[in-house]
C-alpha positions in Angstrom: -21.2 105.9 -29.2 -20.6 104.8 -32.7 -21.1 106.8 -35.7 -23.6 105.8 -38.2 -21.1 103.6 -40.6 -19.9 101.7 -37.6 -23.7 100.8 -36.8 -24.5 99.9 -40.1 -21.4 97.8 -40.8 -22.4 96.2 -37.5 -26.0 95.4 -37.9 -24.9 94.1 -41.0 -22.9 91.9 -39.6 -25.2 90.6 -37.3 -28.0 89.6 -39.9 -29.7 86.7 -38.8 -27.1 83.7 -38.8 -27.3 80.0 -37.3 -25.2 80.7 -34.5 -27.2 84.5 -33.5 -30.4 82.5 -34.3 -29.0 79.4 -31.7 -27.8 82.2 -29.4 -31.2 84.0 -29.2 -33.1 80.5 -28.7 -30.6 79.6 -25.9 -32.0 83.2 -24.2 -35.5 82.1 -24.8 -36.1 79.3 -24.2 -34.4 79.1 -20.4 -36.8 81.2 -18.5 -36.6 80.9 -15.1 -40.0 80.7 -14.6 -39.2 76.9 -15.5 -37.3 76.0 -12.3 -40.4 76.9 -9.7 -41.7 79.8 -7.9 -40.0 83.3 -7.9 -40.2 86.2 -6.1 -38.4 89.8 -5.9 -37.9 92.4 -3.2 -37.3 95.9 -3.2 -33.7 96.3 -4.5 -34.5 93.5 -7.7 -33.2 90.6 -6.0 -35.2 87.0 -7.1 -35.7 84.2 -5.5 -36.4 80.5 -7.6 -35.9 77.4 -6.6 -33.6 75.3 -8.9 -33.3 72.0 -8.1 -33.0 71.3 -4.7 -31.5 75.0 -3.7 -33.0 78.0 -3.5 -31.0 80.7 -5.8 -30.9 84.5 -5.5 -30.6 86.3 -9.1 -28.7 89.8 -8.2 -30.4 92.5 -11.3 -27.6 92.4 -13.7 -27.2 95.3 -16.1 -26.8 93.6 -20.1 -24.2 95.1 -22.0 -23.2 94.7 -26.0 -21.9 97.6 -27.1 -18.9 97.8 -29.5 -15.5 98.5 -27.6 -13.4 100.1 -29.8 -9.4 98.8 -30.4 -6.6 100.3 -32.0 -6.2 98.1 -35.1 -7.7 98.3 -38.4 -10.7 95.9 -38.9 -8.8 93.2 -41.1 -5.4 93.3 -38.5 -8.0 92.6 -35.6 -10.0 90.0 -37.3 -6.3 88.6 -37.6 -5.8 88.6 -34.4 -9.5 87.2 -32.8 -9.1 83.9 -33.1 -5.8 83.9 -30.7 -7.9 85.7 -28.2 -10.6 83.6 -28.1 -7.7 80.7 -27.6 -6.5 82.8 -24.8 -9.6 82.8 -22.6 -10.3 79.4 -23.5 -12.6 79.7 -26.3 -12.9 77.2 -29.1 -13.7 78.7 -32.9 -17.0 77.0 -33.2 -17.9 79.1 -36.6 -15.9 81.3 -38.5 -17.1 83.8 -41.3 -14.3 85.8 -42.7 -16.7 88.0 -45.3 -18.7 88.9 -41.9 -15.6 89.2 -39.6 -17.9 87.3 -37.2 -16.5 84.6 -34.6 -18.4 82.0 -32.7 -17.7 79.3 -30.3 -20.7 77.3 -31.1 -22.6 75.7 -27.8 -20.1 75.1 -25.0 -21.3 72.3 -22.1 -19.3 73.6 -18.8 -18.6 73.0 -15.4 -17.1 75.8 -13.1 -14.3 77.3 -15.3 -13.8 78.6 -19.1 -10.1 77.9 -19.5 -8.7 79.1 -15.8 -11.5 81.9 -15.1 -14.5 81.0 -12.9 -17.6 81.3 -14.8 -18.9 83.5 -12.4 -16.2 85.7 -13.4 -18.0 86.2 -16.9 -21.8 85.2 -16.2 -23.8 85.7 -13.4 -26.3 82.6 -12.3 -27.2 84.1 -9.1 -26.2 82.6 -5.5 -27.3 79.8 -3.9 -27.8 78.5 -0.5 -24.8 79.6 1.9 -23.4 82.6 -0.8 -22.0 80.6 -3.3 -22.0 81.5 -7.0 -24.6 79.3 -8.7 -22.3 79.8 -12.0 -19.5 78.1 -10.1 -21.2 75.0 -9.2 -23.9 74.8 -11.6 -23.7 73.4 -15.1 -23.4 76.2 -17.6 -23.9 76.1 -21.6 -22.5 79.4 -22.7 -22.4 80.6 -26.7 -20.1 83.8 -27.7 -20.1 85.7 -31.2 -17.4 88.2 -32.2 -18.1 90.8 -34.9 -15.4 93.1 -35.9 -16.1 96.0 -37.7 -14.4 99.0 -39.2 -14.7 102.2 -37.3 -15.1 105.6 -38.7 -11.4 106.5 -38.2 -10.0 103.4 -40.2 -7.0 102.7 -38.0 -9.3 101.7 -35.6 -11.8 99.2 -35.4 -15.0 98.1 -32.9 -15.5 94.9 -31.4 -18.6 93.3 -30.5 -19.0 90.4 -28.6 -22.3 88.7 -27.8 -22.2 86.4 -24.6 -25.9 83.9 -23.7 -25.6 81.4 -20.7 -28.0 79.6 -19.1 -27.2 77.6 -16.3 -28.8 74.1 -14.1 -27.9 72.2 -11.3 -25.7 69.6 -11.7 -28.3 66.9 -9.9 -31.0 68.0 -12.3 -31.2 66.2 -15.3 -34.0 67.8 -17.5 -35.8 71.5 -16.8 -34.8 73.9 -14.1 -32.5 76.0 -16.4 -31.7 79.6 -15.8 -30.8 82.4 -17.7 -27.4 83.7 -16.5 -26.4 87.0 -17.9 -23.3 88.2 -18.5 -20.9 90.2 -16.0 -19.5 92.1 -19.6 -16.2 90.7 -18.2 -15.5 88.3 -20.9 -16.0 90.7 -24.1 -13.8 93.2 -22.0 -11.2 91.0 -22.1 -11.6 90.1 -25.7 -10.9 93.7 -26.4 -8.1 93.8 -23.9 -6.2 91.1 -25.7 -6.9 92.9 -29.0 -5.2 96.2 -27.6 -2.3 94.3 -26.6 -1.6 92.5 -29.3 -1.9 95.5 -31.4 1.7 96.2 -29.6 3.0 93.1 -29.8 1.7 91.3 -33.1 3.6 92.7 -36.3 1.8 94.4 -38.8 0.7 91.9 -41.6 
């Protein structure tokens, strides 16, 4: 758990902005009490129909905590924008006196660069076991923050990931919220810690 500083320096950083405002109002706003009836059974499985298909939303534990990595906070923030690239990410915003990242509103279609999207965000499953996130239409929005940590040769990173998700035959309403699998701001981390022994020291 971070120490004090580290949460201050991160709430900070997360003051309202247009992209956490967007963000927030993506979550909002796609309720999946929009795309029909639901129901849930004993283990917190739901049922909604969406579009034409009945989809089965497994409960899905939200995650957003800081991972820490072992660069200092301005050799990370260096190094963030080549790991968004890596996982297929464009740089949709970009404020340097924040250290916060964005990607602005992505439109996709099965894949963010070569991972399935059901790899990072979880739409549920649809008729016959498929993963709804693989077949559905997806718009996806990711923030970075970097942040100092307490120990100053280190740093925390945290990565905000909404989706919502509709069928690709549906051409207004029937959007659901698809939360994330905590896969992709693992990996953003990941490619933070190796770069911090690869990428010289600037």
């Amino acid at each position: 758990m971070p120490s004090s500083p580290v949460r201050r320096a991160i709430s900070a950083a997360l003051a309202p902005a247009p992209l956490a405002l967007a963000a927030a109002a993506l979550a909002g706003c796609a309720t999946p009490g929009g795309s029909g009836p639901r129901s849930a059974d004993q283990t917190g499985r739901e049922s909604l129909a969406s579009g034409q298909a009945m989809v089965t939303l497994e409960p899905t534990i939200g995650t957003g905590r800081p991972l820490v990595v072992p660069l200092p906070a301005a050799r990370a923030w260096l190094l963030l924008p080549g790991a968004y690239e890596a996982v297929g990410l464009p740089i949709g915003q970009l404020e340097t006196e924040r250290r916060r990242l964005g990607s602005g509103t992505l439109r996709l279609q099965g894949r963010l660069g070569r991972t399935r999207l059901s790899d990072y965000v979880d739409c549920g499953t649809i008729t016959g076991g498929m993963r709804a996130a693989d077949t559905h239409a997806v718009t996806l929005q990711a923030v970075t923050v970097v942040a100092p940590a307490e120990d100053t040769t280190r740093s925390t990173v945290l990565t905000t990931v909404v989706a919502t998700g509709r069928p690709t035959s549906v051409s207004s309403g029937g959007s659901i919220n698809c939360p994330t699998t905590g896969r992709l701001e693992r990996r953003i981390a990941d490619l933070l810690r190796e770069a911090a022994t690869t990428a010289p020291a600037r």
